[in-house]
N, CA, C and O atoms as a GROMACS GRO file, in nm:
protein
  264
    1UNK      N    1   1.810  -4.774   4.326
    1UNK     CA    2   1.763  -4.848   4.212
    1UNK      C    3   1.851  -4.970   4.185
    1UNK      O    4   1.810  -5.083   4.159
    2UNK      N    5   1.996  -4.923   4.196
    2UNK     CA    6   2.073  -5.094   4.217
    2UNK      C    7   2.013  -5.190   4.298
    2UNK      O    8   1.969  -5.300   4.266
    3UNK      N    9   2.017  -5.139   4.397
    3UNK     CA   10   1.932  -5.257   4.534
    3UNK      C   11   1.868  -5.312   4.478
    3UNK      O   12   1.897  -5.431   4.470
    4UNK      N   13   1.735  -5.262   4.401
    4UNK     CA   14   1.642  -5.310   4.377
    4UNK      C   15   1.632  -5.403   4.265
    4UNK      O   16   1.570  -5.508   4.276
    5UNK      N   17   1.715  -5.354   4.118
    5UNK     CA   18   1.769  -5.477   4.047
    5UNK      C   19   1.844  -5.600   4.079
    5UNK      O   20   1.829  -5.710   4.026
    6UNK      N   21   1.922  -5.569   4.171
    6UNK     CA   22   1.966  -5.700   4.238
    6UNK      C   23   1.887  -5.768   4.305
    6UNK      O   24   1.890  -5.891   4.296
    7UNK      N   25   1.799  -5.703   4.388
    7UNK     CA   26   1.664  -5.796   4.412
    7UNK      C   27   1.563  -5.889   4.344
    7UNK      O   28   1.499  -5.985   4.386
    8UNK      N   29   1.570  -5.815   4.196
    8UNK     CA   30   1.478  -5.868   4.095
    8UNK      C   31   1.557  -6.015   4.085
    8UNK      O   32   1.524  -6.127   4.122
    9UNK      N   33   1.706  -5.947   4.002
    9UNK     CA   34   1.780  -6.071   3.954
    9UNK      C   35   1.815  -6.193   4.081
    9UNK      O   36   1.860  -6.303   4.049
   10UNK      N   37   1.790  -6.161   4.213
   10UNK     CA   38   1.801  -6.272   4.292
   10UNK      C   39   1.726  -6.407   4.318
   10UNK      O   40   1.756  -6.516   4.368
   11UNK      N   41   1.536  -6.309   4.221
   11UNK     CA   42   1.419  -6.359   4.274
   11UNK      C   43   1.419  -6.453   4.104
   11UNK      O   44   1.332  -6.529   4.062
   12UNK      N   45   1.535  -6.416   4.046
   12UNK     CA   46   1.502  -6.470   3.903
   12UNK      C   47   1.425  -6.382   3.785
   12UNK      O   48   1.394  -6.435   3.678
   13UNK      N   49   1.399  -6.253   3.811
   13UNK     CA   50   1.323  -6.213   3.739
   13UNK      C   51   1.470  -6.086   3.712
   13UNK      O   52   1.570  -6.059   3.779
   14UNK      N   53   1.412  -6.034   3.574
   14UNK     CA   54   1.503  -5.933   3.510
   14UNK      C   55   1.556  -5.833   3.606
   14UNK      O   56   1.486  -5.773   3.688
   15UNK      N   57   1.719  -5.815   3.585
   15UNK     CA   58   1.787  -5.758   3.674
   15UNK      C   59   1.721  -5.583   3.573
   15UNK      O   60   1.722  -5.470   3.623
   16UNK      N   61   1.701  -5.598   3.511
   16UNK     CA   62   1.672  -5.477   3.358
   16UNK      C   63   1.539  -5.418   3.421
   16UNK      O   64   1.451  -5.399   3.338
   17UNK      N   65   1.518  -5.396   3.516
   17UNK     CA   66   1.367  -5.346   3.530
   17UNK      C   67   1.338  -5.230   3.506
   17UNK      O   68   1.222  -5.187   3.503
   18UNK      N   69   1.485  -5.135   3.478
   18UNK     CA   70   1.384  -5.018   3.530
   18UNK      C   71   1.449  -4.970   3.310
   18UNK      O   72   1.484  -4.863   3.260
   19UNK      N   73   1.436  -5.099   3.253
   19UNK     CA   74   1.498  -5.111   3.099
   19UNK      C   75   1.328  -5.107   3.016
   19UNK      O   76   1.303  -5.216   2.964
   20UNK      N   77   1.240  -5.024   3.002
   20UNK     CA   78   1.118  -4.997   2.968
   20UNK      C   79   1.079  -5.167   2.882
   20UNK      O   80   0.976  -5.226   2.914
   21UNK      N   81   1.145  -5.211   2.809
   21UNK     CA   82   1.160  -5.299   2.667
   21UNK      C   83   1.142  -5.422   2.791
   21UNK      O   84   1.069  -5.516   2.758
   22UNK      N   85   1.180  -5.426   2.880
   22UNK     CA   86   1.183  -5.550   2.982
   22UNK      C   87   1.077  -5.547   3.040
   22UNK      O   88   1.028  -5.653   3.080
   23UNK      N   89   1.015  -5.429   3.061
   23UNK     CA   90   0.893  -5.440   3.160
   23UNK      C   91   0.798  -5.504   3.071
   23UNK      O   92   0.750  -5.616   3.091
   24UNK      N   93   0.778  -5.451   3.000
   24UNK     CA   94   0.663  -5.494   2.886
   24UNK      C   95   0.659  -5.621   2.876
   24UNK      O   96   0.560  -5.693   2.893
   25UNK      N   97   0.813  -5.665   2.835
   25UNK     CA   98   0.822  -5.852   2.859
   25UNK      C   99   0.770  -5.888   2.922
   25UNK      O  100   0.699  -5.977   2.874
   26UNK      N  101   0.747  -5.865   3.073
   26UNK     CA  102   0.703  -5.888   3.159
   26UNK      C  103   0.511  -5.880   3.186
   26UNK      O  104   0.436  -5.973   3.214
   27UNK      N  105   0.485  -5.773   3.171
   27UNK     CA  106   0.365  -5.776   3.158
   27UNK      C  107   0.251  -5.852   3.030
   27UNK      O  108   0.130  -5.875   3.045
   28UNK      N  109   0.339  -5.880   2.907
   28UNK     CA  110   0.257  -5.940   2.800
   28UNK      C  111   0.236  -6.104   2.875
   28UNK      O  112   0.130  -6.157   2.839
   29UNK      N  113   0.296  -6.164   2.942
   29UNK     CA  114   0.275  -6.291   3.000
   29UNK      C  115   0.214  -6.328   3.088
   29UNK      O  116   0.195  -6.445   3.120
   30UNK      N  117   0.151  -6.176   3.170
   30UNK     CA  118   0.045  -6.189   3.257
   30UNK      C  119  -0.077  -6.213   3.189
   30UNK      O  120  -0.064  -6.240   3.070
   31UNK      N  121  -0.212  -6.208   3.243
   31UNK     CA  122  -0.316  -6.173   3.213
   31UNK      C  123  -0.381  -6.023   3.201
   31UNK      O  124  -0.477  -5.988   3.132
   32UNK      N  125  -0.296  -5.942   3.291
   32UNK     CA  126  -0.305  -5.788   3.248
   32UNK      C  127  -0.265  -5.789   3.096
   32UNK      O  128  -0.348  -5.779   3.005
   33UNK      N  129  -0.158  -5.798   3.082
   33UNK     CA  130  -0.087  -5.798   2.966
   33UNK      C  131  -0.173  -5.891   2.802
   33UNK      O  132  -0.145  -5.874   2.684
   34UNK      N  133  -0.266  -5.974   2.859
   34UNK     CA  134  -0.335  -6.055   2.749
   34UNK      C  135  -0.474  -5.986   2.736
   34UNK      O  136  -0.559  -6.012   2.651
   35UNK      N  137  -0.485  -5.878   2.850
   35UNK     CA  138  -0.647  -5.772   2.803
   35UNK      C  139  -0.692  -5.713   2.665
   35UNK      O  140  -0.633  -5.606   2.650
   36UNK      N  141  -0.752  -5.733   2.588
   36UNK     CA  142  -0.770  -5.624   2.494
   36UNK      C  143  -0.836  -5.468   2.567
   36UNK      O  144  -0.903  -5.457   2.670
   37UNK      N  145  -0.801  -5.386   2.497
   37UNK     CA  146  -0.825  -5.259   2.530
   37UNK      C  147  -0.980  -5.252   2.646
   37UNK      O  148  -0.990  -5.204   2.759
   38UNK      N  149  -1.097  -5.331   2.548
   38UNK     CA  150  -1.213  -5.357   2.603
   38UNK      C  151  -1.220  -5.408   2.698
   38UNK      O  152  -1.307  -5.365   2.774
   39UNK      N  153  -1.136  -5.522   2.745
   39UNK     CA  154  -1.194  -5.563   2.869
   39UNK      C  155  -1.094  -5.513   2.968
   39UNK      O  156  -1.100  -5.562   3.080
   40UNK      N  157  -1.001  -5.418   2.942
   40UNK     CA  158  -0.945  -5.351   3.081
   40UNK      C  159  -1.026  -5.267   3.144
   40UNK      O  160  -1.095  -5.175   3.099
   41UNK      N  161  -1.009  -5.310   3.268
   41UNK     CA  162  -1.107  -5.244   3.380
   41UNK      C  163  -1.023  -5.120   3.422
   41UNK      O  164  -0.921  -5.112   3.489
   42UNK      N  165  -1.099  -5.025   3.362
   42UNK     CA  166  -1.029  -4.871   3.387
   42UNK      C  167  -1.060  -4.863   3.552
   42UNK      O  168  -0.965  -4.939   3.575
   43UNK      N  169  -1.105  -4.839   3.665
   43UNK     CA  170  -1.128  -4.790   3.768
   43UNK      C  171  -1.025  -4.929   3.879
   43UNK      O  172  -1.052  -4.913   3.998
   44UNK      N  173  -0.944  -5.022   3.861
   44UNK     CA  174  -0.845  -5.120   3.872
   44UNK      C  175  -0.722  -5.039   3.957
   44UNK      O  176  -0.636  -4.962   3.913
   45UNK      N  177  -0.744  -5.081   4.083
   45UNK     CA  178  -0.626  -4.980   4.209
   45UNK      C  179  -0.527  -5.023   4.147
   45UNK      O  180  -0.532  -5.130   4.086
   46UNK      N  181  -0.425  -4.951   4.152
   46UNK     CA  182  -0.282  -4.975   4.139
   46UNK      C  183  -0.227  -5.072   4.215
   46UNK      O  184  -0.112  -5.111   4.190
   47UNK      N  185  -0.290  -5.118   4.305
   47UNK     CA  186  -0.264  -5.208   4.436
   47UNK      C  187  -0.260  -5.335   4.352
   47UNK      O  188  -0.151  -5.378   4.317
   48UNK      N  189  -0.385  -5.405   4.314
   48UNK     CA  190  -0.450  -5.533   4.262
   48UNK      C  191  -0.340  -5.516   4.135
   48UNK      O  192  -0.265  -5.613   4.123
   49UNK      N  193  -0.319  -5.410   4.041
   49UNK     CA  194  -0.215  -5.446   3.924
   49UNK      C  195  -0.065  -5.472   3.953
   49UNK      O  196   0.001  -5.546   3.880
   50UNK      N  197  -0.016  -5.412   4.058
   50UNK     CA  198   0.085  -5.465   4.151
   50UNK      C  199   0.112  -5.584   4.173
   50UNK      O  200   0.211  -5.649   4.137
   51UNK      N  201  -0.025  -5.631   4.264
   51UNK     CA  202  -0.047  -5.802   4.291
   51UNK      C  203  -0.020  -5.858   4.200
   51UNK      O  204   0.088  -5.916   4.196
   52UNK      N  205  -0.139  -5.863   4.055
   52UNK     CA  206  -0.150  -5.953   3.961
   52UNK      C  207  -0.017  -5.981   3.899
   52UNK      O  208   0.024  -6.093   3.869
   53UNK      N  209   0.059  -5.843   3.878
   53UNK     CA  210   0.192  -5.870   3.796
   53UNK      C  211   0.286  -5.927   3.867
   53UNK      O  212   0.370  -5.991   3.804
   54UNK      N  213   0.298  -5.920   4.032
   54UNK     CA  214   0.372  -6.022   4.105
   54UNK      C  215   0.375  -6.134   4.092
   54UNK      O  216   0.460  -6.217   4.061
   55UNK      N  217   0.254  -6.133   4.124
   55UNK     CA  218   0.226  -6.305   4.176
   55UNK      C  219   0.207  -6.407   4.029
   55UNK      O  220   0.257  -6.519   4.013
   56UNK      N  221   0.145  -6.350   3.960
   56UNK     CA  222   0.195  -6.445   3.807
   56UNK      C  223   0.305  -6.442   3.756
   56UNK      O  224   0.343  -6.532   3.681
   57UNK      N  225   0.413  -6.286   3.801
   57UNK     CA  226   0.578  -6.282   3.731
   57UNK      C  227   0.645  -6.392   3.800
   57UNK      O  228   0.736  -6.450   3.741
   58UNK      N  229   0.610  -6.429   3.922
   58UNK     CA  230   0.701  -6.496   3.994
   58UNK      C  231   0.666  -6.641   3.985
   58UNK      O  232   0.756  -6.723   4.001
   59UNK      N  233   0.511  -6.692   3.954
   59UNK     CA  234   0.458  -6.824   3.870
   59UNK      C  235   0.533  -6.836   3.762
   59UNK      O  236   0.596  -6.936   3.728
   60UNK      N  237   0.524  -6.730   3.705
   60UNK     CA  238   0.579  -6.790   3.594
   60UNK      C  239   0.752  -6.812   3.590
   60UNK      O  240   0.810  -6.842   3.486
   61UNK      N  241   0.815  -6.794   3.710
   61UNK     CA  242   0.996  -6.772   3.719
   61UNK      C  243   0.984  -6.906   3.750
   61UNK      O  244   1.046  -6.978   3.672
   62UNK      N  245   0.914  -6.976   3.858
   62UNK     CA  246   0.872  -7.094   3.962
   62UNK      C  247   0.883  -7.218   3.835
   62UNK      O  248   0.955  -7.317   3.841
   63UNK      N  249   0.788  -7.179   3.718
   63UNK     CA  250   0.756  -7.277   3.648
   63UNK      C  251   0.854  -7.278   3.572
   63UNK      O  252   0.885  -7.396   3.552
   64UNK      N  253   0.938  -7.190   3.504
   64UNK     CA  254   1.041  -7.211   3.420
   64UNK      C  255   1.178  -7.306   3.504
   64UNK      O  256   1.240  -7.403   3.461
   65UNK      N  257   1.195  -7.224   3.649
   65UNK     CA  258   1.322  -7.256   3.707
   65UNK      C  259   1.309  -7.394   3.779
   65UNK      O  260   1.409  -7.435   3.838
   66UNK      N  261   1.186  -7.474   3.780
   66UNK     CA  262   1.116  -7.587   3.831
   66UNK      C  263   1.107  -7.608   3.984
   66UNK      O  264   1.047  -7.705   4.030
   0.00000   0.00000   0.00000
């Protein structure tokens, strides 16, 4: 689990991941995270929520760190 925080904090994203209060940070800035209850798509692989929270966590590190 060290490894893996140091990985986070290398990529720019929270060394705190496995800190519950951080994840959430993280996910309210996606578009997962902006769903209301209604439009979450319950039957949604774990795979594609994986993706989505990647690839926009790391847009959004890109756009802050320029």
């Amino acid at each position: 689990m060290e490894e893996i925080s140091e990985t986070f904090q290398e990529l720019g994203l929270t060394e705190r991941i496995f800190y519950g209060a951080d994840l959430y940070c993280l996910v309210k800035d996606t578009s997962l995270g902006k769903e209301t209850p209604e439009e979450c798509e319950r039957e949604r692989p774990l795979r594609d929520i994986i993706t989505t929270l990647s690839n926009e966590a790391a847009s959004s590190v890109l756009d802050k760190n320029g």
